[in-house]
C-alpha positions in Angstrom: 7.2 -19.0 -13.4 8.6 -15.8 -14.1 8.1 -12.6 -12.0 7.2 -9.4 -13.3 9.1 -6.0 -12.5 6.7 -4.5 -10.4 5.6 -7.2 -8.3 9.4 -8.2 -7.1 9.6 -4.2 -6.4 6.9 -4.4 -4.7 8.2 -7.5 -2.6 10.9 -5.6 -1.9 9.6 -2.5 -0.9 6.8 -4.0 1.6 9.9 -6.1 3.1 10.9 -2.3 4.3 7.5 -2.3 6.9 7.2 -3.5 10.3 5.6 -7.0 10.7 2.3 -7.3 12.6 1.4 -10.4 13.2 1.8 -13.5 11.1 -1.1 -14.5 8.7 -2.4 -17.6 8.4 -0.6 -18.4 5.0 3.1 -18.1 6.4 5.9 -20.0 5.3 6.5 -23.0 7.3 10.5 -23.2 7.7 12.5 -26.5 7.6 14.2 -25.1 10.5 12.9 -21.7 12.6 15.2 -19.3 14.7 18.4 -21.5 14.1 21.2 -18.9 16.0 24.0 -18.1 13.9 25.8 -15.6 16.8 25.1 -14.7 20.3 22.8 -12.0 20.0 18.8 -12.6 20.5 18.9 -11.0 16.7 21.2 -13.2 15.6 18.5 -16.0 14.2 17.8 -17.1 10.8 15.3 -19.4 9.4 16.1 -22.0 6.8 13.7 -23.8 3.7 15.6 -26.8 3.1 15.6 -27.8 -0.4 15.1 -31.3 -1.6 18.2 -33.3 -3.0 20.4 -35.8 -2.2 23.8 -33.4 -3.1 24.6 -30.3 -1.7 22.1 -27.4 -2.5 22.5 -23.7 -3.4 21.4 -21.4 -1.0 19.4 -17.7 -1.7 20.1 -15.9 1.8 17.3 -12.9 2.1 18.1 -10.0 4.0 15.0 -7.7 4.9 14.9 -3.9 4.3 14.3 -0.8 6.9 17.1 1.1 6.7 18.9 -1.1 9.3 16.1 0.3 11.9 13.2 -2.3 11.9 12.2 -5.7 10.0 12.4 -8.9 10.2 12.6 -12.6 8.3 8.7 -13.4 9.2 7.9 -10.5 7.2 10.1 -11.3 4.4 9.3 -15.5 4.6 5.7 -14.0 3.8 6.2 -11.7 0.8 8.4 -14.5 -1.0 6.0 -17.2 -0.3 4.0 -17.1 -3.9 6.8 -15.8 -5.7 10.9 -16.7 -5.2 10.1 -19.5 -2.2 8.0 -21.4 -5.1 10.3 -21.1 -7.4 13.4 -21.8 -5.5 12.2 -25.1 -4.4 11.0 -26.2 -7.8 14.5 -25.6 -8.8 16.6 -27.5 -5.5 17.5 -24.2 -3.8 17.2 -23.7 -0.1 16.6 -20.3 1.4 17.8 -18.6 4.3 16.0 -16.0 6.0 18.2 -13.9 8.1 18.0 -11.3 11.6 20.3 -8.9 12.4 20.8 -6.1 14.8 19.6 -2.3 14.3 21.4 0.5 14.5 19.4 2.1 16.9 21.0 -0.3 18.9 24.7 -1.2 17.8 25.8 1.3 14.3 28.0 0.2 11.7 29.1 -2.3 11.2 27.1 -3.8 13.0 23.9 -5.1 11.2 26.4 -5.3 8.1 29.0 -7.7 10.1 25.9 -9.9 11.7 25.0 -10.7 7.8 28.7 -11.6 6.7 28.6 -13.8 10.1 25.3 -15.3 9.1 26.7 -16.3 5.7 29.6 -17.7 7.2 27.6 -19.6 9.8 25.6 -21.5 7.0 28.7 -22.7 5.5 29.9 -24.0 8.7 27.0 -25.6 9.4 27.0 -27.1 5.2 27.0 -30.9 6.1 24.1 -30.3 8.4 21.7 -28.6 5.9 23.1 -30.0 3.0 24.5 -26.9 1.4 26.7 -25.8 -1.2 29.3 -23.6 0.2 30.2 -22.7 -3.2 26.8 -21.4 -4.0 25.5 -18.8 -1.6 23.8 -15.6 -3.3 22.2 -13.0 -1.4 18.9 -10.6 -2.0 17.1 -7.5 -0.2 15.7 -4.5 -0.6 16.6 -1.3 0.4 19.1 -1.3 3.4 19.2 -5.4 2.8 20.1 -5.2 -0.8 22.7 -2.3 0.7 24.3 -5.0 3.1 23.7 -7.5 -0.2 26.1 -5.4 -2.3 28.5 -4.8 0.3 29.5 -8.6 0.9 29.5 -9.1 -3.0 32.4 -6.1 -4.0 33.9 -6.6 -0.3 36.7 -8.7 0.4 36.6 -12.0 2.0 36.5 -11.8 5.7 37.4 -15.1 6.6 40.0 -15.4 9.0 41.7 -18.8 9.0 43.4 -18.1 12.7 40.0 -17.2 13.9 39.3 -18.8 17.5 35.6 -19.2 16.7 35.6 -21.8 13.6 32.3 -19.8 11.9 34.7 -17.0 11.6 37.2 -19.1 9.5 34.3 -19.4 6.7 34.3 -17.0 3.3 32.1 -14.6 3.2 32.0 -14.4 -0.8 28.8 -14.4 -2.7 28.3 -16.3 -6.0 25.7 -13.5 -6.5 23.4 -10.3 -5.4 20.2 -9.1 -6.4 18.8 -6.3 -5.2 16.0 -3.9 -5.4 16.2 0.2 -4.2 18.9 -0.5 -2.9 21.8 2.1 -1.5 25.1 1.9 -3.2 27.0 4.4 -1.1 26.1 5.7 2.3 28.1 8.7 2.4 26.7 11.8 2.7 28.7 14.0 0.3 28.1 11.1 -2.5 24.6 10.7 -1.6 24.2 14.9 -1.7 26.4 15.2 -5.2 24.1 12.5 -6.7 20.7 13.2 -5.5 20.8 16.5 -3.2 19.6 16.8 0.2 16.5 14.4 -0.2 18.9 11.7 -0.4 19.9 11.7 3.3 16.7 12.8 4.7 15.9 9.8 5.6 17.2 8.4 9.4 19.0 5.1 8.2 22.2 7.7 6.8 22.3 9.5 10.0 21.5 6.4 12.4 24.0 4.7 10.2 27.3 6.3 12.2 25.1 7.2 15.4 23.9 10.3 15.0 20.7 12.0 16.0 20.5 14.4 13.1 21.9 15.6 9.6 23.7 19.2 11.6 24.8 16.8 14.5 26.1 14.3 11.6 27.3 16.9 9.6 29.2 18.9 12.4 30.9 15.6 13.5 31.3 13.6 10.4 35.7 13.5 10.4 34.6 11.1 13.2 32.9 8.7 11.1 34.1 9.1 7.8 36.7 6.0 7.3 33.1 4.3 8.8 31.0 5.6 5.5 33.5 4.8 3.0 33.7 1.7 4.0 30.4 0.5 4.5 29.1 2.0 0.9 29.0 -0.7 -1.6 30.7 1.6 -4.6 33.4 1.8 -2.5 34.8 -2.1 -3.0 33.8 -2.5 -6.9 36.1 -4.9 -8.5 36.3 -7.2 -11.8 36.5 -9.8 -9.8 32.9 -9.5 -8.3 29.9 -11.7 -8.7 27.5 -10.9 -10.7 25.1 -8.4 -9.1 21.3 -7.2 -10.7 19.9 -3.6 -9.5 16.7 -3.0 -10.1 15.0 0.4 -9.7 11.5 1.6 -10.4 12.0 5.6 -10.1 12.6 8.0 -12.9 16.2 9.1 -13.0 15.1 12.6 -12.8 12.6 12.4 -9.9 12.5 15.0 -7.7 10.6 13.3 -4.6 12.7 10.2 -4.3 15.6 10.2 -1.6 16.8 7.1 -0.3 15.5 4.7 -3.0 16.4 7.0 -5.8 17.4 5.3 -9.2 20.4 7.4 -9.1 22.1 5.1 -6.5 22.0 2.5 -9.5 22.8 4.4 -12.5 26.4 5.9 -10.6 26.7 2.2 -9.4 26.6 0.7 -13.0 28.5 3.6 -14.2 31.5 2.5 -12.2 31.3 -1.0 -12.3 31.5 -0.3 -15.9 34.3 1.3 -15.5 36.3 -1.4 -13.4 35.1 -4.0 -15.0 32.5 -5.9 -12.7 29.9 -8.0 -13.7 26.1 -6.2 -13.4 22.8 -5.4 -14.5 20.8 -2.5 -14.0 17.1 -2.3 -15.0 15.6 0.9 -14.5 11.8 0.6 -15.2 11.0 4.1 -16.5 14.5 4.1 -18.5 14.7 0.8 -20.5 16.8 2.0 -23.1 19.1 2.7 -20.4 22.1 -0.5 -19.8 19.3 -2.7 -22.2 19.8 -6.4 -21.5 19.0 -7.1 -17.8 18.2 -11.1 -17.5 15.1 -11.3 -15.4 14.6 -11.9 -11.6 14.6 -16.3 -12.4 16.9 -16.3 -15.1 20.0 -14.3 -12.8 19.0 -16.6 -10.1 19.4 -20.0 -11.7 22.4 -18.6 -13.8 24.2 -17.9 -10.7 23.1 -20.9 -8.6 22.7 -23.4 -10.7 24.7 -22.5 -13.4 21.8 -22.2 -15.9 22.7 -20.1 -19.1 21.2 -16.9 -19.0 18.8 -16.6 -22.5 19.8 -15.1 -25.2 19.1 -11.3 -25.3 16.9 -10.2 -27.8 
């Protein structure tokens, strides 16, 4: 089962929305609101694969800017496409909460992911996972945060009091859709223009309450926006990571999921050396070669050679 462009954009972009209730067809968990911190957002829910070794694990982490969301929501848009597939191929899932900044700013809903990676590898005898193979997914601020742990360095602390802490944070792999590759607004504004940090997540990001309040205070918080954009911690020795974007490069309407975050991203790890694909639908001549949504998924989890291209 293979899944086409538009319907995994589509995924990704509906994760971005507020969930309303749950619908009838929702995906039953192995094990619902399992906490991972102690935070009431610090909850994730977990689809157990079948086996009798150690599974690899897909970890989803829903979109909204870092404002609103939730792993119902996302459960639900998987659960004809990736959940299916997944479990066909003995791959658990995680699907992960995290805390808004409208509530705590960087790093905080950032940090709660890392912690939430490092809490299923604590807890790997228990759910029968394969600390080795943890890949991450999201759309929009979640493939943000998805990106980040794949270029960042390992956070693990081995003199950590709390023994989840002592876990790697390391991804064996990142797919994302719309995703932002730099938060900081003088990238974002040389790149795209003022429609590119329009949107609240940017501002919300470091705290503040508008672009001139942001803008008028942003020495404050600028070691904070480096750090947190993704482009900032490219390296050769990344996992492999798959943008995809659906926008025209030259669109003049787009801001915060604007194809431009992926083209400068692939341009630079192009240029260091890392390992990643970029499909942009409306530019397919551009960086030709991109393995599907399955195919990068299996090749990174389960080791599965990626096809030949054509």
């Amino acid at each position: 089962m293979k899944l086409s462009f538009c319907l995994l954009l589509g995924c990704l972009l509906a994760s971005v929305v507020n969930a309303k209730e749950l619908p009838a067809d929702q995906p039953i968990p192995t094990h619902a609101d399992i906490s991972y911190g102690p935070h009431e957002r610090h909850v994730l829910d977990f689809f157990k694969a079948d086996s009798d070794k150690p599974t690899p694990v897909l970890v989803f982490i829903h979109g909204g800017g870092w404002l609103h969301g939730n792993k119902e929501k996302e459960a639900h848009i998987y659960r004809n496409s990736l959940l299916p597939m997944l479990k066909q191929n003995g791959i658990s899932a995680a699907f992960i909460n995290y805390r808004f900044t409208t509530e705590a700013i960087l790093p905080a809903p950032v940090f709660d992911a890392a912690r939430a990676i490092q809490f299923l590898r604590y807890k790997a005898e228990q759910l029968n996972i394969d600390k080795s193979r943890i890949a991450a997914t999201g759309g929009s601020a979640g493939g943000c945060t998805s990106l980040w742990l794949a270029t960042h360095d390992d956070l693990a602390d081995p003199n950590a009091t709390d023994p989840v802490l002592r876990e790697s944070t390391r991804l064996c792999g990142a797919l994302v859709g719309v995703a932002q590759t730099t938060i900081e607004p003088a990238t974002i504004r040389a790149w795209i223009g003022e429609r590119g940090i329009s949107h609240m997540m940017i501002r919300q990001a470091g705290g503040f309450k508008s672009n001139k309040e942001m803008d008028a205070n942003y020495a404050t918080k600028a070691d904070l926006y480096r750090e947190f954009s993704p482009v900032t911690h490219l390296t050769k020795d990344d996992p492999p990571m798959l943008l995809r974007y659906h926008q025209r490069l030259d669109d003049q309407k787009e801001g915060i999921h604007h194809a431009l975050f992926g083209f400068h991203f692939m341009n630079h790890a192009m240029q260091v050396g890392a390992p990643c694909y970029l499909e942009l639908r409306q530019h397919p001549d551009i960086f030709p070669g991109s393995p599907s949504v399955n195919d990068f998924l299996l090749n990174v989890l389960i080791d599965r050679p990626l096809p030949s291209a054509k």
